[in-house]
C-alpha positions as CSV (number, residue, x, y, z in Angstrom):
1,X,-17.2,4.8,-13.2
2,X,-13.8,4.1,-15.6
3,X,-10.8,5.6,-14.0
4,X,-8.3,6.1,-16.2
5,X,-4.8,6.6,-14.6
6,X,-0.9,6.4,-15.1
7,X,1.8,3.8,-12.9
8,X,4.8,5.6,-12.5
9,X,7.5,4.3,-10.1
10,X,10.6,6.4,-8.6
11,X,13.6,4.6,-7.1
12,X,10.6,1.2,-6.9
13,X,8.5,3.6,-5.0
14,X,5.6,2.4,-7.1
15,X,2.3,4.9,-7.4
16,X,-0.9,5.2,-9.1
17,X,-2.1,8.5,-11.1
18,X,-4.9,10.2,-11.7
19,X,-6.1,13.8,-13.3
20,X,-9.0,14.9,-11.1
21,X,-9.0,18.4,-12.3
22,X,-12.6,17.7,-13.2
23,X,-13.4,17.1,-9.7
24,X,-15.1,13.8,-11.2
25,X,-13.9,11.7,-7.4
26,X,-15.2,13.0,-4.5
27,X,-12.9,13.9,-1.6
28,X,-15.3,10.9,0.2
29,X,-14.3,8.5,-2.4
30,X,-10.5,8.7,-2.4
31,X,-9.2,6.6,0.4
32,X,-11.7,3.6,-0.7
33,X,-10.0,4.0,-3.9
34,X,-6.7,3.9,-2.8
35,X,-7.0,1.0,-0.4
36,X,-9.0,-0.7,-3.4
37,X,-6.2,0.0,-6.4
38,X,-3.5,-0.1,-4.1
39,X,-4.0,-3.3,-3.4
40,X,-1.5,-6.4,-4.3
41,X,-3.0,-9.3,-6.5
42,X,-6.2,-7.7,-6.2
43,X,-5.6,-4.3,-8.2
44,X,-3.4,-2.5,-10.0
45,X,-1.0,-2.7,-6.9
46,X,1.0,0.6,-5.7
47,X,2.6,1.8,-2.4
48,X,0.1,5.4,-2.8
49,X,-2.1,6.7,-5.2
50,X,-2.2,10.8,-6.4
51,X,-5.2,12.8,-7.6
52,X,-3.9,16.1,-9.2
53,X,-6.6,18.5,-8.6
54,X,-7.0,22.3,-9.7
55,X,-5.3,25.5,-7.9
56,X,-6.2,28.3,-8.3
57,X,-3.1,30.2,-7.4
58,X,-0.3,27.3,-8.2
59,X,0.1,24.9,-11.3
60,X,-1.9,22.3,-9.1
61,X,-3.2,21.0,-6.1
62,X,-2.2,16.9,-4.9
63,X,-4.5,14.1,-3.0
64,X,-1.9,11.9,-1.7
65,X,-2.4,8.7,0.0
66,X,-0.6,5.6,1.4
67,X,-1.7,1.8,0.5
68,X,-3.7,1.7,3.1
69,X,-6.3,4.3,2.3
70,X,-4.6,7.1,4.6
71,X,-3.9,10.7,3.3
72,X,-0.3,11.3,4.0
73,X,1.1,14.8,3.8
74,X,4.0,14.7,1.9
75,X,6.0,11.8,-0.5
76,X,8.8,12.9,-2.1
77,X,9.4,9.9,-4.9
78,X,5.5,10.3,-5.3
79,X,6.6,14.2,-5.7
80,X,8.4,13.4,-8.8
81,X,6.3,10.7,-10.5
82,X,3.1,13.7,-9.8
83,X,5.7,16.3,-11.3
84,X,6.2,14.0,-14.7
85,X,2.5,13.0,-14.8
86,X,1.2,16.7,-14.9
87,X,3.7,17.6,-17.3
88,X,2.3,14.3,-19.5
89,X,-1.5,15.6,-19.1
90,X,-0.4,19.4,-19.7
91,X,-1.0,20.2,-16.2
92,X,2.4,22.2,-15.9
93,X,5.5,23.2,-17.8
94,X,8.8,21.2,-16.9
95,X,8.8,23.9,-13.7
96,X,6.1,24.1,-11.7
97,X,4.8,24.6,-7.8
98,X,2.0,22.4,-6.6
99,X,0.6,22.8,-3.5
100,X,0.7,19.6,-0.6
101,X,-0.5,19.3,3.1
102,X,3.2,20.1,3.8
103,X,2.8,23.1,1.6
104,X,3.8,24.4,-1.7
105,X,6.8,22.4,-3.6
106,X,8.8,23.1,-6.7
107,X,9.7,20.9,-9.4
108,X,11.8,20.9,-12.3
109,X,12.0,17.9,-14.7
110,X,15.2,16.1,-15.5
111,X,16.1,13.6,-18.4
112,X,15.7,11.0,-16.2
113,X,13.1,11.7,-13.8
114,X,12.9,15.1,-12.0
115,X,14.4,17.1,-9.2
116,X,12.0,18.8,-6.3
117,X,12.2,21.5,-3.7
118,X,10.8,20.6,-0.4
119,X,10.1,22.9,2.9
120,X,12.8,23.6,5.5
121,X,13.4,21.0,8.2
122,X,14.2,21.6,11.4
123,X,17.2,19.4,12.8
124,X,16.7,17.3,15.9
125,X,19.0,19.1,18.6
126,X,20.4,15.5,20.0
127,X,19.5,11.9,19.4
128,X,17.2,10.3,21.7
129,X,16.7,6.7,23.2
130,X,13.9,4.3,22.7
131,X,12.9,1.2,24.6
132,X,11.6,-1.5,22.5
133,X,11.1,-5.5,22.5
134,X,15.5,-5.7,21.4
135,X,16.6,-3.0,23.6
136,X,17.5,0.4,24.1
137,X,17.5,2.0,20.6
138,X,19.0,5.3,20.0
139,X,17.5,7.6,17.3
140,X,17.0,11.0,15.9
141,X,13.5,12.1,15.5
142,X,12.7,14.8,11.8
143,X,10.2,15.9,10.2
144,X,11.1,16.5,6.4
145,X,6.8,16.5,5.6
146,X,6.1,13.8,7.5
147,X,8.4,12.7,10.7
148,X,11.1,10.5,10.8
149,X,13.2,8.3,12.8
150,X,16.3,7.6,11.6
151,X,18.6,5.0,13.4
152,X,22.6,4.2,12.7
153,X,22.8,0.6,11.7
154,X,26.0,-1.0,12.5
155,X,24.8,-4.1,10.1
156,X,22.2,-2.4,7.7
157,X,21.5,-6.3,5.8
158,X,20.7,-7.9,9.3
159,X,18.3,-5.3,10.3
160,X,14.8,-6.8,10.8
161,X,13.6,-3.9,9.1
162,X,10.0,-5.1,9.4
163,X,9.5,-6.1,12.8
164,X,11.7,-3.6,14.5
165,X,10.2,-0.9,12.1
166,X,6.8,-2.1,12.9
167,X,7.3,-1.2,17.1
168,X,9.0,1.8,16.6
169,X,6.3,3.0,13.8
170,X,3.5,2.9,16.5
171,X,5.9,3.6,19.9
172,X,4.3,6.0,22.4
173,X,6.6,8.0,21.9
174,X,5.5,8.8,18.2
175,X,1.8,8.4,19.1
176,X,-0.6,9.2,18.0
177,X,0.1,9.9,14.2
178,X,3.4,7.5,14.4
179,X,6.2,7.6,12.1
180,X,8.1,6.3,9.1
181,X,11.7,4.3,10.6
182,X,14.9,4.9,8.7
183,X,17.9,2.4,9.3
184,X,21.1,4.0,7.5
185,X,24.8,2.7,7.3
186,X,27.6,5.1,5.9
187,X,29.2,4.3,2.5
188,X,32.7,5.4,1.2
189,X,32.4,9.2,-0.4
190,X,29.6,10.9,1.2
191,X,27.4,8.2,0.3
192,X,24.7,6.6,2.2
193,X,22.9,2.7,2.5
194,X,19.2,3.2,3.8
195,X,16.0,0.7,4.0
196,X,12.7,2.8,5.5
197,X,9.4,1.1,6.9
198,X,6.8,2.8,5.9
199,X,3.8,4.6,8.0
200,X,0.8,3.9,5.8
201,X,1.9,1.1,3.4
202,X,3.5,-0.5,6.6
203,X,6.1,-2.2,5.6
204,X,9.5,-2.1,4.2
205,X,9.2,0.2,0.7
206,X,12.0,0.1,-1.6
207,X,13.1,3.5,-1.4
208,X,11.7,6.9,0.5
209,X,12.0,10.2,-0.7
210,X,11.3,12.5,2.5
211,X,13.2,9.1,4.2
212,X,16.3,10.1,2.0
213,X,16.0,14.0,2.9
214,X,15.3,13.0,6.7
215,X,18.6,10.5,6.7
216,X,20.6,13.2,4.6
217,X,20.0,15.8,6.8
218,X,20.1,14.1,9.9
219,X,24.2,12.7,8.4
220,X,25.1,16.4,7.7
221,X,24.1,17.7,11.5
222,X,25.2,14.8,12.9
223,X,27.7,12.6,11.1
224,X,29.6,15.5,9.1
225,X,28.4,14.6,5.6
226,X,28.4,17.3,3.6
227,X,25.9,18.3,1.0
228,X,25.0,16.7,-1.8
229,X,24.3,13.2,0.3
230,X,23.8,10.2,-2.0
231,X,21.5,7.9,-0.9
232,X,21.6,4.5,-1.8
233,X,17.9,2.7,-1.4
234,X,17.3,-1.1,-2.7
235,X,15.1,0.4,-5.8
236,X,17.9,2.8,-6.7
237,X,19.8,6.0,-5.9
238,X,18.7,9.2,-5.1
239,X,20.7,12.9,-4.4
240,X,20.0,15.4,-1.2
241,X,21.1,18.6,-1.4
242,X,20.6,21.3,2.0
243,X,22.3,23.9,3.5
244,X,22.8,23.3,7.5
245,X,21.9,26.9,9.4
246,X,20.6,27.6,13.4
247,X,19.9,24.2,13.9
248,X,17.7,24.0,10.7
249,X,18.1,22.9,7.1
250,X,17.3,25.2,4.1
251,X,17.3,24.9,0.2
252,X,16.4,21.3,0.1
253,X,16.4,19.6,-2.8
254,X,15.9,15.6,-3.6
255,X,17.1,14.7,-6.9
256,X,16.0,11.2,-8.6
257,X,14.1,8.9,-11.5
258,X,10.3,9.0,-12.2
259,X,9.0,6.7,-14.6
260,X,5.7,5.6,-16.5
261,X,5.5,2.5,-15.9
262,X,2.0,1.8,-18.0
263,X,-1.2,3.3,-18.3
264,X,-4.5,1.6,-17.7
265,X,-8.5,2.2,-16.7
266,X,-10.6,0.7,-13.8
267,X,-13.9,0.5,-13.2
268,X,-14.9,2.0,-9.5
């Protein structure tokens, strides 16, 4: 079978496309494929891969998953790149709503990339402490689609960002479904540094989109940011916007860049 498909990046979060309105891949086919085109040196290369698949109440419906062949409920750079891509393949108008595992999102392009409407989160009530192979680490755990831990980084460049990501990725206290690990450092005018590992591609990404909302929100409850957050990632910037309420936050927003990258076919 020839695969046609779209690489689109957002912030260096780098993903594969595909229109599977046809319902030409089977739901028992996908993770194969991901693993397979995902793949570094060996195919097209990508941190995820997205089908867009029919709705029939919203503009779409999206198959996301990681490198590694898992689904993943939610990605909000991937969120972006899906919301340019159906626009491209005249999925959806420059608005839209398109249903995810973390439910329905909203997404409005931008000139340079787009700007999307995620779920509410609900703020950690206190930060909590790990044991791991360096020590006590303290952290706050979020959800923001798919859970968080985001830790204050006193020297965000000499983070081993890998190896300690790795441990607290897969610590018992996250098990069994683990989570993504956010390291953030505060910037000068409500501006924030951040480097994510990744649950699924498992290892350090170059930017996170429900990384950024979890590290935004978790600055605004906890560190007296105030909304809009920047967020300042090693493949480029994006904006949160929230509104703080009973311990939850409401209205989010994550602003950013989505681009094609270049189109291409496989055979699978």
């Amino acid at each position: 079978m020839r695969i046609n498909f779209d690489k689109m990046e957002g912030a260096g979060n780098d993903f594969i496309l595909i229109d599977n309105r046809d319902g030409g891949i089977g739901d028992g086919d996908k993770a194969g494929l991901a693993a397979g085109g995902c793949r570094r040196n060996f195919g097209v290369g990508a941190d995820g891969m997205v089908f867009l698949e029919k709705d029939p109440e919203l503009d779409f419906a999206w198959d996301f998953f990681n490198s590694d062949g898992s689904r993943a409920e939610m990605c909000g750079n991937a969120a972006r790149c899906a919301a340019r891509f159906a626009v491209k393949i005249g999925a959806a108008g420059s608005r839209m709503t398109f249903r995810t595992l973390a439910g329905p999102v909203r997404a409005e392009l931008t000139p340079a990339g787009a700007r999307i409407g995620l779920p509410d989160a609900r703020c950690p009530e206190a930060a909590e402490t790990v044991e791991t192979g360096a020590g006590k680490v303290e952290l706050w755990a979020i959800d923001s689609g798919v859970p968080h831990a985001v830790i204050l980084a006193k020297d965000l460049k000499g983070v081993e960002v890998k190896r300690l990501g790795r441990e607290i990725r897969r610590h018992p206290r996250f098990a069994p479904a683990g989570t993504n690990v956010d390291f953030i450092s505060p910037r000068e005018g409500n501006r924030l540094a951040i480097r994510t590992y990744e649950r699924g591609v498992e290892d350090e990404t170059l930017a996170c989109g429900t990384g950024c909302v979890a590290a935004a929100v978790t600055a605004g409850r906890f560190l007296d940011f105030a909304s809009p957050v920047c967020l300042e990632a090693k493949g480029g910037e994006l904006e949160v916007r929230f509104t703080l309420a009973e311990g939850r936050a409401t209205g989010i927003e994550l602003e950013g860049g989505a681009r094609l990258v270049f189109s291409g076919a496989f055979e699978a």
